[in-house]
N, C-alpha and C positions, 0 to 999 in steps of 0.2 A: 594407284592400283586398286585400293580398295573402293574410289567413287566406280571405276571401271567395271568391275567385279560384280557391285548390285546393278550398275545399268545391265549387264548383262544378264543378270539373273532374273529382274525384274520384265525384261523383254521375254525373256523366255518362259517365264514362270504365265505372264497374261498372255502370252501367245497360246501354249498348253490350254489354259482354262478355255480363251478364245475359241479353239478346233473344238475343245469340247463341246462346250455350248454350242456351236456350229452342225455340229454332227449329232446333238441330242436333239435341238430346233428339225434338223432334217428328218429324221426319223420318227418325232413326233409330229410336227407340227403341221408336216406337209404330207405325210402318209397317209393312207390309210391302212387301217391296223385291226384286229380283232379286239376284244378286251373280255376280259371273264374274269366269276369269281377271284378272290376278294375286293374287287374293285367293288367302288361304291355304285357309280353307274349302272353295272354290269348284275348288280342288284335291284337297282329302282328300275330298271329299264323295262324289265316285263311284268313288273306290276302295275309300271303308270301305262304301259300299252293295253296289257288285258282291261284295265278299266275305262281307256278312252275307244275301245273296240264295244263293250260292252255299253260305254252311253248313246254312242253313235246307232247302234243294230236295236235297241230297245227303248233309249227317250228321243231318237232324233238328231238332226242336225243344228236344232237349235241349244239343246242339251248340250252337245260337244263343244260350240262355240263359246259355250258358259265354263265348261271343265277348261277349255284353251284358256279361257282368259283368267281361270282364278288363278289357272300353272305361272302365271307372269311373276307375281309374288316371288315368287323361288328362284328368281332366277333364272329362267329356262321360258321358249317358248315351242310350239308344238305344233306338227304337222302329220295326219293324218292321210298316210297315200295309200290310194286303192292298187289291185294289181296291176294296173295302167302305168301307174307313177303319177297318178293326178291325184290334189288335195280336195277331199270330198266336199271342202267346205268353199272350194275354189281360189285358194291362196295360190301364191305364188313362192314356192320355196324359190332358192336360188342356185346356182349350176354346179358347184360346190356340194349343198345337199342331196342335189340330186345323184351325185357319183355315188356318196356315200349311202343314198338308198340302192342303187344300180348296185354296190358291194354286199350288202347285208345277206345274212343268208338266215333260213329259220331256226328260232329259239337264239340266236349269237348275235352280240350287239358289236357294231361297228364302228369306228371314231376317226374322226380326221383332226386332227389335232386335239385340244381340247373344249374345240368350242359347238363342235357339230357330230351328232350323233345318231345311228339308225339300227330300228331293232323291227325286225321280221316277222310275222305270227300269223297262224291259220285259226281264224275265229271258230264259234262253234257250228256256225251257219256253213263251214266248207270254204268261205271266203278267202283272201290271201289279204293282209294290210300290212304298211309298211311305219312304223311310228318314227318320223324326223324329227329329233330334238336340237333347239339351237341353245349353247349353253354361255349367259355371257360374264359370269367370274370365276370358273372353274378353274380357268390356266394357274391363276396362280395357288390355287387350294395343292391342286395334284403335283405341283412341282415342290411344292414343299411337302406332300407327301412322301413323292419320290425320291427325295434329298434328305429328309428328317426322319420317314415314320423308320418303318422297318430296314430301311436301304440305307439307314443311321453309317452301321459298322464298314459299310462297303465306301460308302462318302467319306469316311475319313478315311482308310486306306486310300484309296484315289487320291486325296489331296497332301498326303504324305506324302505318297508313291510318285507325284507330279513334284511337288516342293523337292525330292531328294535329287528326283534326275537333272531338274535346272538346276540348283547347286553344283552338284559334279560337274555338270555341260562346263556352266560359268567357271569355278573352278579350274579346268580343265585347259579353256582357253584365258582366263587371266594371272594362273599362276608363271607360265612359261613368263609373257610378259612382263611381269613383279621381278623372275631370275634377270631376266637382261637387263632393266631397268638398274637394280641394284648393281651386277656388273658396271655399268655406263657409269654409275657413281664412283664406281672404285677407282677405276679407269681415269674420271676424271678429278678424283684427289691424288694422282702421278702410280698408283698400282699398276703399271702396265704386268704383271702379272695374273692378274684377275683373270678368270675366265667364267663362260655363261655354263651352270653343270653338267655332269653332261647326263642327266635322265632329259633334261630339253632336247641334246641332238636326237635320242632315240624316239621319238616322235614320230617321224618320218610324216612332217606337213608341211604350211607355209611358213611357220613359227621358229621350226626343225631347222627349216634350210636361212632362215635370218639368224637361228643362234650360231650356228657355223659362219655366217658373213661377216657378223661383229667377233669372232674367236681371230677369225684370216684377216681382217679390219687391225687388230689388237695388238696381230702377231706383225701384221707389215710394220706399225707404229714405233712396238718395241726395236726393232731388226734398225728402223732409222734414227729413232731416237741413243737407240745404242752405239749403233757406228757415229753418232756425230759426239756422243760423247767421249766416246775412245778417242776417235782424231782432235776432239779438242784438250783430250787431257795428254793426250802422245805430242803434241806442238806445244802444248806448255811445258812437258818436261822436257823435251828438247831443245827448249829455247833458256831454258834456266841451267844448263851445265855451260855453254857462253856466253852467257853473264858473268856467270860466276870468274870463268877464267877472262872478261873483259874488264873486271872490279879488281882481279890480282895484275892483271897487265897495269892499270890505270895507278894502281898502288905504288908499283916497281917505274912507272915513269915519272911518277912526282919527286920519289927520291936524288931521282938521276938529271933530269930537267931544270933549269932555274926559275925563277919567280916572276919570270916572261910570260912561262906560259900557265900562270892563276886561270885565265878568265879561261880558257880552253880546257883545262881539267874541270871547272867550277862546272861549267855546260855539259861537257861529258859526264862529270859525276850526278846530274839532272836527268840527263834525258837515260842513263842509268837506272835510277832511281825510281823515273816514269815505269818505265818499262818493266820492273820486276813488280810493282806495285802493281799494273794492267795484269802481269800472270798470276800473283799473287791472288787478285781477285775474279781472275776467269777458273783457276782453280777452284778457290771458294764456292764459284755458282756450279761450276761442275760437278762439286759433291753436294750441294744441297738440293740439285734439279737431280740427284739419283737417287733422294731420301733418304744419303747417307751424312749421318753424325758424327763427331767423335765420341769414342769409346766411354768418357766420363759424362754420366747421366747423374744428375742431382736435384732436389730442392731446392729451387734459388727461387729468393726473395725480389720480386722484381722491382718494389721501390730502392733498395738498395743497391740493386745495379744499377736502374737510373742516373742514382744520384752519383753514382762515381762515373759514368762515363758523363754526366751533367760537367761533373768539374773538371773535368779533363779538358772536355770542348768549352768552357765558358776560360779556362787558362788561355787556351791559341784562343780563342777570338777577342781576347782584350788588346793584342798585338793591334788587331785591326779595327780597334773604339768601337767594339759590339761586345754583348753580355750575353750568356745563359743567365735563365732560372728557371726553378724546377720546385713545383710543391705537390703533396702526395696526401691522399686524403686516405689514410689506414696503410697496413702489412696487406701486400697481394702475394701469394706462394704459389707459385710452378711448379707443379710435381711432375718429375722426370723429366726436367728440361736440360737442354744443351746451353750451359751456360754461356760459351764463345760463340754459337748463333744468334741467342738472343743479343748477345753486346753487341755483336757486330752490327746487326742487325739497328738497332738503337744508337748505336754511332753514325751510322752511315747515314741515316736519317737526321741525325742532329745535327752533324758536320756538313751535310749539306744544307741546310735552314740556315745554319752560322753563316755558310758563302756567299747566301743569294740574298740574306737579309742586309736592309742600306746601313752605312757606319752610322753610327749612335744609335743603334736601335736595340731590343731586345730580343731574344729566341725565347718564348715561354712554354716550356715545358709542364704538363700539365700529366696525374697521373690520380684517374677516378677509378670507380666500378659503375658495369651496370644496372641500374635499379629496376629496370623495365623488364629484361632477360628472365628467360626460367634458369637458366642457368646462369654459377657466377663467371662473369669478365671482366678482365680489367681492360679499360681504353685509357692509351695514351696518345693523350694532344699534343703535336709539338707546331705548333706556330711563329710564324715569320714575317720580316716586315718589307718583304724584296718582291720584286714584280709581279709574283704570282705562274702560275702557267696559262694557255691558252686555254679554253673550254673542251674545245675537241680533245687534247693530248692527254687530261687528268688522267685516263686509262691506260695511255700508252707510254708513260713514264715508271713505270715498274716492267718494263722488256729492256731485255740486256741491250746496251749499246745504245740507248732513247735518250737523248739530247735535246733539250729546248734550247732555240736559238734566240735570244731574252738578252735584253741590257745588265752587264752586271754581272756576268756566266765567267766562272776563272776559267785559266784556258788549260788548268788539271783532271777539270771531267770528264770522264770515260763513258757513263751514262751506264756503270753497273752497282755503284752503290745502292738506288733503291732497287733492281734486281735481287742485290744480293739479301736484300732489308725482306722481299719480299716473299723469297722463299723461304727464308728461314723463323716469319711468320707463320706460313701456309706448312713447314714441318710442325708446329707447334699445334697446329689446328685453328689458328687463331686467320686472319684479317687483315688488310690496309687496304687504305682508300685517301683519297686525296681531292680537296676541294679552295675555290679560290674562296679568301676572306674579303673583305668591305671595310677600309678603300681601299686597300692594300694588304697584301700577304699569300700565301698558302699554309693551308692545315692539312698536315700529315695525320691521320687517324691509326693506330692499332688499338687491334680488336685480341685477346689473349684469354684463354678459358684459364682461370684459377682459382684457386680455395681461398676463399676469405681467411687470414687468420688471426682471430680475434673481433672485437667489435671494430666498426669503423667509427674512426675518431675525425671529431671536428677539427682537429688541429690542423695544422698544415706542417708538413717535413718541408721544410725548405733549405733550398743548398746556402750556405751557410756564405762562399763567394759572391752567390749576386748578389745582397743586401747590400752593396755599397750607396750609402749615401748621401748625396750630395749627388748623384751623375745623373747626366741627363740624357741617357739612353733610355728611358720609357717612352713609349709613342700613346 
């Protein structure tokens, strides 16, 4: 907005000056014009004429020719026209001078710009003479006369008066667009409430009638985004009161049924279990895609949640000869965070790293600050040692339902845990991103704004479970 703002003003501002000088060049430089006292000209002019009148009618024309040529000195040279408009001395003024003696009128000196000049007189002899002066460094004496001497007070008004109206102009047209732009931000951190102000719609311009298209833009968005959240939060609750009563059916037949049928309850109670898990977590995204929390907002210590959802997942994944580890370099604090987002968040993340990384390997979990940032973050690394994702997909595996189809993939992904990982990042204000490692892996990255507390220490918090040694899960 603001490089926008001075292009604008800067155009307008040399544009202004531009006309001016356009139209001060026109009126001097190509007119002819009268000029009178206090000019300086309009002083010398009829005394350097009565004195080349009076060398020419009493010492001659070679007399004259000697005053012409000491006049060179000064800047200035001289022509002497009879009432014909011829130079007595037979020069040749040029067509230009000539107008400007055709203008002159007696005792009034006349100027075409500032470099040629004609001043009129009836000698004492009755005669008519016309004095043509050519002037060749005046222009720039008189411009800055006109701009500095006396015309001081009025050249700075002017350039005030210029500087004030391009400011407002520019102003005028890049504040609306700074309103929308901010809007668009809002909008696009999940505000669909936002709207552009409305001193923009009162306008009545081009500007006027785009803050209104992005409001109607805003408003369709909302209307669809809302209805699909409704229908998908109305299908999750309606599919969870038959579950429910499918869990007490399945209860009341194991009692009654004999030990025939294990492997057909075991299945049922699975694909049960799927199933409420899939609503469980489309609920979940369905309240963090509306940038709604629960109600408990606290201070949470984010190395310390790590590290307990660290040991959670490094317990289930020794099942399958893979390890968590987790080490933390200082206290990182989250003010006003959603502690059950953030976990979740950080589970969903790690528990997927645990699935996809190969048996005997490690999930290292990794928990800095940034040194580079104006402001503090914490980033946390968590790495794996399993296929990796494709190039193209790193972007597309944070959208609900996004499945890589990858060697190694259990056949319990839904493809919303990092969904769910990600919004409840993106509530916090923070970040994720995802990249393949060398030879093998993916790095999960979050980005989280928090308060340093305390210095940062060189130690390392290390979860106290992966320390086993002797194993030979490290890669």
């Amino acid at each position: 907005m603001y490089r926008l703002f001075i292009t604008i003003f800067l155009w307008f501002w040399f544009a202004a000056w531009g006309m001016f000088a356009m139209v001060f060049l026109v009126d001097h430089l190509k007119g002819i014009r009268q000029v009178s006292a206090p000019n300086m000209y309009a002083t010398i002019a009829p005394i350097l004429a009565a004195e080349a009148v009076r060398t020419y009618e009493v010492d001659g024309a070679s007399a004259l020719a000697r005053f012409s040529q000491s006049s060179r000195y000064q800047d200035r040279r001289i022509f002497l026209l009879d009432g014909f408009y011829k130079d007595v001395l037979g020069g040749s003024p040029t067509n230009e001078g000539l107008k400007v003696a055709h203008a002159a009128r007696t005792g009034q000196l006349y100027m075409r710009g500032y470099n040629t000049a004609a001043y009129k007189l009836v000698s004492a002899s009755g005669r008519p003479y016309i004095l043509l002066i050519y002037l060749t460094k005046s222009m720039r004496i008189d411009l800055i006369e006109a701009l500095v001497g006396k015309n001081l007070p009025y050249t700075i008004c002017v350039i005030l008066l210029v500087t004030a109206l391009c400011f407002a102009l520019a102003y005028h047209i890049a504040a609306p667009i700074h309103s929308i732009q901010s809007t668009a931000r809002r909008v696009a951190q999940g505000d669909l409430k936002a709207r552009v102000p409305g001193n923009v719609g009162k306008r009545f311009d081009e500007l006027s009638a785009l803050a209104k298209d992005f409001d109607s833009m805003v408003d369709r968005l909302e209307l669809l985004i809302e209805t699909q959240r409704n229908l998908l939060s109305s299908v999750s609750h309606e599919l969870r009161s038959p579950l429910a009563r499918i869990n007490l059916i399945v209860a009341i037949l194991k009692q009654r049924y004999t030990a025939d049928a294990d492997d057909m309850f075991l299945h049922l109670d699975r694909n049960v279990a799927r199933i409420d898990v899939l609503i469980g977590q489309i609920l979940t995204l369905s309240r963090l895609e509306s940038g709604l929390s629960s109600s408990k907002r606290e201070d949470v210590d984010l190395a310390q949640l790590v590290d307990e959802t660290v040991a959670d997942c490094h317990f289930e994944a020794e099942a399958s000869q893979k390890s968590v580890s987790f080490r933390a370099m200082g206290i990182f604090l989250v003010r006003n965070a959603d502690p059950h987002a953030l976990r979740s968040a950080c589970e969903n993340v790690i528990r997927n790293a645990v699935r996809f990384t190969l048996p005997g390997t490690n999930v290292e979990v990794v928990l800095d600050h940034n040194r580079d940032a104006s402001e503090s973050q914490a980033i946390l690394f968590i790495r794996d040692y399993g296929p990796g994702v494709p190039e193209e997909s790193l972007d597309t595996i944070f959208q609900p339902f996004y499945r890589v189809a990858s060697e190694g993939q259990g056949p319990d992904g839904n493809g919303l845990g990092l969904a769910i990982a990600a919004e409840a990042i993106r509530l916090h204000g923070g970040k994720i991103s995802a990249s393949n490692r060398r030879p093998v892996g993916l790095e999960i990255i979050i980005r989280v704004p928090v308060n340093l507390d305390g210095p940062l220490r060189g130690v390392e918090l290390l979860n106290s479970q992966s320390l086993l040694v002797g194993r030979a899960n490290t890669v």
